[in-house]
C-alpha positions in Angstrom: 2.1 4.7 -42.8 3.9 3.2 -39.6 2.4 1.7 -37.0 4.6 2.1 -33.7 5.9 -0.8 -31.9 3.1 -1.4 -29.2 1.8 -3.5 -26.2 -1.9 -3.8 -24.7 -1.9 -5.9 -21.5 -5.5 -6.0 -21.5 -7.1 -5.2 -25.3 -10.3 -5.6 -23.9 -9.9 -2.6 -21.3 -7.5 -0.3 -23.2 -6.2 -1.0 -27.0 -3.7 1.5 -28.2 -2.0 2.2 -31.4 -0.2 5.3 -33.1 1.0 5.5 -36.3 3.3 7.7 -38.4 2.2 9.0 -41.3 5.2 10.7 -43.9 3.9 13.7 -45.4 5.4 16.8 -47.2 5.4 20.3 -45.8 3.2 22.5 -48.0 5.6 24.7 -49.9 8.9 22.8 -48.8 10.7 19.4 -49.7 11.1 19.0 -45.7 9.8 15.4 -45.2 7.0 15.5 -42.2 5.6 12.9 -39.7 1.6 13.1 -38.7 1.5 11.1 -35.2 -2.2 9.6 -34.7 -3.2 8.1 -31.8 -6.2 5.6 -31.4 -8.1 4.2 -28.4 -10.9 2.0 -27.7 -12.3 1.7 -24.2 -14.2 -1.4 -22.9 -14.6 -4.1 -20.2 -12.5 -6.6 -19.2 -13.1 -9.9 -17.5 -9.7 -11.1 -15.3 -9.4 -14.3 -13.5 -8.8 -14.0 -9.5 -9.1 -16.0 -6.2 -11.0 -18.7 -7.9 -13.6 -16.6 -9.7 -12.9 -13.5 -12.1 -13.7 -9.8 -12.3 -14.8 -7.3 -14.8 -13.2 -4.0 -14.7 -13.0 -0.8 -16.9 -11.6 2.4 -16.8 -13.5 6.1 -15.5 -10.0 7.9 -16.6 -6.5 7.1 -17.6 -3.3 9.2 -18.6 -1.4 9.1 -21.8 2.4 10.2 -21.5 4.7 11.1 -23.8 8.4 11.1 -24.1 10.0 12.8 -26.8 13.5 12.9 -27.6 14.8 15.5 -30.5 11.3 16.6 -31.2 8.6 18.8 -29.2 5.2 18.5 -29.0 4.6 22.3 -27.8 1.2 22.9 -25.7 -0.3 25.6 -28.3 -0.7 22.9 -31.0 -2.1 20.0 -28.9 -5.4 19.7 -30.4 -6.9 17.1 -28.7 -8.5 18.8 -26.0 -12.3 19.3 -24.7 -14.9 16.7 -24.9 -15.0 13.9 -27.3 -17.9 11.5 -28.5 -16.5 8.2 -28.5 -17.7 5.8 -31.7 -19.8 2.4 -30.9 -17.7 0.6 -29.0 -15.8 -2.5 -30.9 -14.2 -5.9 -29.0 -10.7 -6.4 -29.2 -10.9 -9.0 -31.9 -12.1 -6.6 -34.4 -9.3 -4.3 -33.7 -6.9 -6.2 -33.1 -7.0 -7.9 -36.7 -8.6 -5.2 -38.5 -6.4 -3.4 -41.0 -7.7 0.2 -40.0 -9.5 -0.6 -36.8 -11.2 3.5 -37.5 -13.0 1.6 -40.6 -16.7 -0.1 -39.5 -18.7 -0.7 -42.2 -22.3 1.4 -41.5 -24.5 -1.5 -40.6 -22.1 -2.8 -38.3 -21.9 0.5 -36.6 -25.5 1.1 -36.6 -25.9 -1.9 -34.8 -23.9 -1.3 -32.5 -24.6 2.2 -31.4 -27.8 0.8 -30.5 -26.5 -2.2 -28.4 -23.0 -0.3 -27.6 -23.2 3.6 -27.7 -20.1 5.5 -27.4 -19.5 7.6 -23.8 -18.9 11.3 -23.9 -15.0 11.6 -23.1 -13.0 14.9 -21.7 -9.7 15.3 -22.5 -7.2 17.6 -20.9 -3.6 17.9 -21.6 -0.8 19.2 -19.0 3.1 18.8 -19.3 5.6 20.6 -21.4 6.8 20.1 -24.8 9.1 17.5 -24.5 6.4 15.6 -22.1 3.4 16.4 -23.5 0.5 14.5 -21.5 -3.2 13.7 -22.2 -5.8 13.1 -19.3 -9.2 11.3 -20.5 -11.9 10.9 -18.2 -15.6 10.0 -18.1 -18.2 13.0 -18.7 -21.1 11.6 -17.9 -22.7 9.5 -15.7 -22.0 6.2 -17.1 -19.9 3.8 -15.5 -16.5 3.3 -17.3 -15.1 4.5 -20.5 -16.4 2.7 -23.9 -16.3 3.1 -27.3 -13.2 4.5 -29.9 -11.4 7.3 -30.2 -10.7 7.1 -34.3 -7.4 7.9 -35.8 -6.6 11.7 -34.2 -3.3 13.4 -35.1 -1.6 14.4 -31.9 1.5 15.6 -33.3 3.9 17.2 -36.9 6.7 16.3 -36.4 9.8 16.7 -38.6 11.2 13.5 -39.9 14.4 13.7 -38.4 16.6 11.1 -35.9 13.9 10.8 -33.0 11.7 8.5 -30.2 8.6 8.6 -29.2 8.0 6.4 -26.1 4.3 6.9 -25.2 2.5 5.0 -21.8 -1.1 4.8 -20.5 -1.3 4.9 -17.1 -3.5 4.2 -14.6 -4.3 4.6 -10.6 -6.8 3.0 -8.6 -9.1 6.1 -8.7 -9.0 5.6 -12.9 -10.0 2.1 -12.1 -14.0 0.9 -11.9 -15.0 -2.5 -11.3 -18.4 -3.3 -13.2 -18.9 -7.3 -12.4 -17.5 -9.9 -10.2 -18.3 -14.0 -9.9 -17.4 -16.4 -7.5 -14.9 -14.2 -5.1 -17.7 -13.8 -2.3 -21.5 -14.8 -1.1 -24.2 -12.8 -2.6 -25.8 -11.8 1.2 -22.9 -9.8 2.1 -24.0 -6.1 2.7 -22.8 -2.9 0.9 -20.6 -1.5 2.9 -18.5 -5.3 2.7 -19.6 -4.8 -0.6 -17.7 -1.7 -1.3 -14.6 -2.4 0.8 -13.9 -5.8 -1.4 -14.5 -3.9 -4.7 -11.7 -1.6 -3.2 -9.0 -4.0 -2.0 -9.3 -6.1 -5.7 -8.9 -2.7 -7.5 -5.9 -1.5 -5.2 -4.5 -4.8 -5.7 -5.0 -5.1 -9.9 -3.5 -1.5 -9.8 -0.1 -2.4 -8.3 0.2 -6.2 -9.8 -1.7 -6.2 -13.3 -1.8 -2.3 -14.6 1.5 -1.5 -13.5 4.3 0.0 -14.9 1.7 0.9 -17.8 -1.7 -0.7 -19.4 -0.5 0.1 -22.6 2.5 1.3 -24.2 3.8 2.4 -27.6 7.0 3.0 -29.1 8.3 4.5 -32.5 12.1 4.7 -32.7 13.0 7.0 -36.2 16.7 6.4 -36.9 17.4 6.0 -33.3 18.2 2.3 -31.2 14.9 0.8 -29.5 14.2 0.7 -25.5 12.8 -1.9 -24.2 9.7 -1.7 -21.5 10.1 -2.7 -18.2 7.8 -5.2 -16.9 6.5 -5.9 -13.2 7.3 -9.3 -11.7 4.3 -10.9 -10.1 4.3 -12.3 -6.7 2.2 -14.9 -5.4 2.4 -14.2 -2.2 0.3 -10.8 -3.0 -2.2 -12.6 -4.2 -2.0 -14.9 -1.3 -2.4 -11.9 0.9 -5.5 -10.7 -1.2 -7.5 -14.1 -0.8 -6.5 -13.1 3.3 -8.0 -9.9 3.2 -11.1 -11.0 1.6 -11.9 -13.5 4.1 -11.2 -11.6 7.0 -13.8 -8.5 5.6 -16.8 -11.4 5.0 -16.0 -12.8 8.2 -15.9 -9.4 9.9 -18.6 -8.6 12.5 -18.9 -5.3 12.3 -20.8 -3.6 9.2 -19.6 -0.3 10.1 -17.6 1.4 7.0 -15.0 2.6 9.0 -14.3 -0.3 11.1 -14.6 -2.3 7.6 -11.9 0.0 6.1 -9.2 -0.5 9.2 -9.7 -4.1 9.0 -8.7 -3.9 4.9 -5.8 -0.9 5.6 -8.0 1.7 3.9 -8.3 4.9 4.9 -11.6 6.6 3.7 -10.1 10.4 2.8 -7.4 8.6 0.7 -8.0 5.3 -0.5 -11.8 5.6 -2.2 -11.5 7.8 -4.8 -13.5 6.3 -8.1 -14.7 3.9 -6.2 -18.3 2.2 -5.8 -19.9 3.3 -2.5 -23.4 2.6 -3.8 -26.2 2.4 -1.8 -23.9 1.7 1.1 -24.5 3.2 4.9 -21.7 6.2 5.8 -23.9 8.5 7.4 -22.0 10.6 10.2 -18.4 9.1 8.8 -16.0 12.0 8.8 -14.8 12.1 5.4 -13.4 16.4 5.6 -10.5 16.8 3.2 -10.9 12.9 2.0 -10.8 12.7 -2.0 -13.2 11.3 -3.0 -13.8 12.4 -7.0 -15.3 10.8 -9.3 -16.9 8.2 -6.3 -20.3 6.7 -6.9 -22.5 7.6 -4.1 -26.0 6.5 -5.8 -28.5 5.8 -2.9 -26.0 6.0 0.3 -27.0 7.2 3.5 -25.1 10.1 4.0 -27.1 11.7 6.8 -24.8 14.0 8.8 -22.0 12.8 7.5 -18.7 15.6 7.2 -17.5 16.6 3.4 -16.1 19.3 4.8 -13.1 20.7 2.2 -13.5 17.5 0.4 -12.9 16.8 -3.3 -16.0 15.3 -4.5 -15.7 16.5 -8.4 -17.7 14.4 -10.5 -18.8 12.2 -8.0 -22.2 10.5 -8.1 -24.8 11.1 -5.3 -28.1 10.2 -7.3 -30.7 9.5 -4.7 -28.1 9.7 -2.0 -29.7 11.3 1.5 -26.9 14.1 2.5 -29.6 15.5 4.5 -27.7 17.0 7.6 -24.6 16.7 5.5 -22.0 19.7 6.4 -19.9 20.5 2.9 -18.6 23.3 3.4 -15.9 24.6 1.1 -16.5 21.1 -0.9 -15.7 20.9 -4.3 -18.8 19.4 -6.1 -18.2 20.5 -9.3 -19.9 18.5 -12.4 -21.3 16.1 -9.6 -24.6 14.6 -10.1 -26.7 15.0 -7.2 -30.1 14.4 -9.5 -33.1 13.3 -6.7 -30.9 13.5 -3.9 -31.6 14.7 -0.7 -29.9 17.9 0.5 -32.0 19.2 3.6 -31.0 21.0 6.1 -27.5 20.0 4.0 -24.7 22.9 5.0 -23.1 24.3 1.5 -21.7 27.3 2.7 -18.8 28.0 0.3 -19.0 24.9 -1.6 -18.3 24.5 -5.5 -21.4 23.5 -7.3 -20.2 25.0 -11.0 -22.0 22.6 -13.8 -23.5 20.1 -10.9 -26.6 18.4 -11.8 -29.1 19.3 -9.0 -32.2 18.5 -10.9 -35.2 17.0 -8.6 -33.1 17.5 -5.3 -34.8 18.2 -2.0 -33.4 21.9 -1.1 -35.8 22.4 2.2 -33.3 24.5 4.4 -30.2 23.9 2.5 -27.5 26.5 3.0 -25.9 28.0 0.0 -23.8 30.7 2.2 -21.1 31.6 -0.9 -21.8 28.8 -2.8 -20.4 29.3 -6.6 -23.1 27.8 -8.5 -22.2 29.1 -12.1 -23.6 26.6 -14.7 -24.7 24.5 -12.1 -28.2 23.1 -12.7 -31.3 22.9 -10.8 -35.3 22.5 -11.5 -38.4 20.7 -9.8 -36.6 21.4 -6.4 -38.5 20.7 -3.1 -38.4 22.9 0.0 -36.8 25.9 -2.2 -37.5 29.2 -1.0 -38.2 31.6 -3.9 -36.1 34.4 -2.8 -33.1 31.6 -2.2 -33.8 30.8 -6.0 -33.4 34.1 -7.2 -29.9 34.5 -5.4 -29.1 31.2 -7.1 -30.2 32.6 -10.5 -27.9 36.0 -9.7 -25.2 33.9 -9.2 -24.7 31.8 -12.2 -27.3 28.7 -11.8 -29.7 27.5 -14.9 -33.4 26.5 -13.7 -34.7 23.9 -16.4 -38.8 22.7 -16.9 -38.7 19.3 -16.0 
């Protein structure tokens, strides 16, 4: 067994490692190489401005670059949803020998204090750069937990390099905690706009060119990995930006996002819009997946054609709220408020719409295969049995 060379900026967040494993070919004296890859997602506490912040990740990508070997797409079998194991600090993998190995009473305590999230991973590229996207399932926050020892890749052992990154962009990027960067009284809306300028800003001077990278050179010279120069101006700049948005006096989210260079359809995708106030704010087009809405005031306010996959509206008032042609697929909507909400031609497929408020909601071509609903207010029965006909599952709750 060979463990690749390998780099982990921030173990805590991300810890990589893939190894090559010699085996022989059944049948044949033709010397093979298994490639496992593992991963084990947590939280990570980084010092900034005077205080720190805690940040995970809600998705990442892992790249591949192959020279003299292929990685073709009908053999990746690391695709679908994935059950990560009790999550494990860096420490213990780090200087454990086979960080996969837990003894059972460890890991029993720990899946009840630490459970694993429910991961999806899709893969895209071609066969001489195979990639791997993993992103959050669920409704939890950020990734956690480990992926254990899953081979990726036969290759023959022949001259060859493996150069393999994980990447991330500020929509990948969730901030869970933060101490001593701002007062606790400011509002939600200056709330959200500060989480946003810190992640934008770890993205491009922390996580960049790669979180995590990994390298196996077989009979073939090394590369080295470039690394980013930090400026301190930028960070000057940051402490600048922060001040001006707690000093701002305006509360309005758009104004709030001029004042920080944000544009709401581009720059708050991922991010945490929690109980913050947006109603009538034009966000058609915007992308916006995988944002947590929970408990915003979204009255009126235009999704028109936006993407709003996975995103979190638990609780959220859309009442009034025109998505038309919006993609809401797997978003949890569960107690939220969609009256008098416009839907027509929206994208609802395996959305959680359990417990919403459906009085006068318009599902005009609405594809709601898989999509589920139950204990709905204000729905019509005859509007229930065209969303039956078309695909959606009613549960007992």
């Amino acid at each position: 067994m060979r463990s690749l060379e390998s780099h982990n900026k921030y173990p805590d967040c991300l810890w990589m490692q893939l190894e090559a494993i010699p085996v022989l070919s059944v049948g044949t004296e033709t010397q093979q190489l298994d490639i496992h890859l593992s991963l084990n997602f947590n939280e990570h506490w980084e010092p900034l401005l005077g205080g720190r912040v805690k940040f995970g990740l809600q998705s990442g990508t892992l790249k591949l670059n192959l020279e003299n070997c292929e990685i073709p797409v009908a053999s990746r079998q690391l695709v679908g949803d994935f059950m990560l194991s009790p999550i494990q600090s860096s420490t213990e993998v780090l200087f454990t020998e086979n960080p996969a190995v837990v003894l059972e009473s460890e890991t029993a305590e720990k899946t009840k204090e630490n459970p694993g999230t429910l991961c999806h991973i899709s893969t895209l590229g071609d066969d001489t750069t195979p990639t791997w996207i993993f992103a959050l399932e669920r409704a939890d926050s950020v990734l956690k937990g480990l992926l254990k020892s899953v081979r990726i890749a036969e290759l023959t052992a022949q001259p060859l390099r493996i150069a393999a990154t994980f990447e991330v962009a500020k929509e990948d990027i969730y901030i869970t905690d933060a101490e001593g960067l701002w007062p606790h009284d400011i509002t939600p809306n200056q709330h959200s706009v500060l989480e946003r300028i810190l992640t934008i800003y770890l993205q491009a001077n922390k996580l960049q060119p790669a979180l995590s990278w990994a390298l196996l050179s077989y009979n073939l010279p090394a590369v080295e990995q470039p690394e980013v120069e930090i400026f301190p101006e930028a960070e000057a700049k940051l402490q600048e930006m922060v001040d001006r948005i707690i000093s701002a006096e305006t509360d309005n989210f758009t104004e709030l996002a001029k004042i920080a260079n944000l544009n709401p359809a581009r720059d708050f995708a991922g991010a945490n819009l929690r109980g913050t106030t947006l109603n009538t704010v034009d966000f058609s087009s915007a992308k916006l997946q995988g944002t947590n809405f929970r408990g915003a005031n979204l009255s009126d306010a235009d999704f028109s054609d936006a993407n709003l996959q996975n995103a979190k509206f638990g609780g959220a008032d859309l009442s009034g709220a025109f998505l038309g042609n919006a993609d809401l697929s797997r978003a949890d909507l569960y107690r939220a408020s969609l009256a008098l909400a416009n839907l027509s031609g929206a994208d609802l497929s395996r959305a959680n719409l359990l417990e919403v408020n459906l009085t006068n909601t318009n599902f005009s071509g609405t594809n709601v295969e898989s999509a589920r609903f139950g204990n709905n207010s204000g729905l019509a029965e005859d509007v229930k049995l065209n969303l039956q006909q078309g695909g959606a599952i009613f549960e007992d709750v």
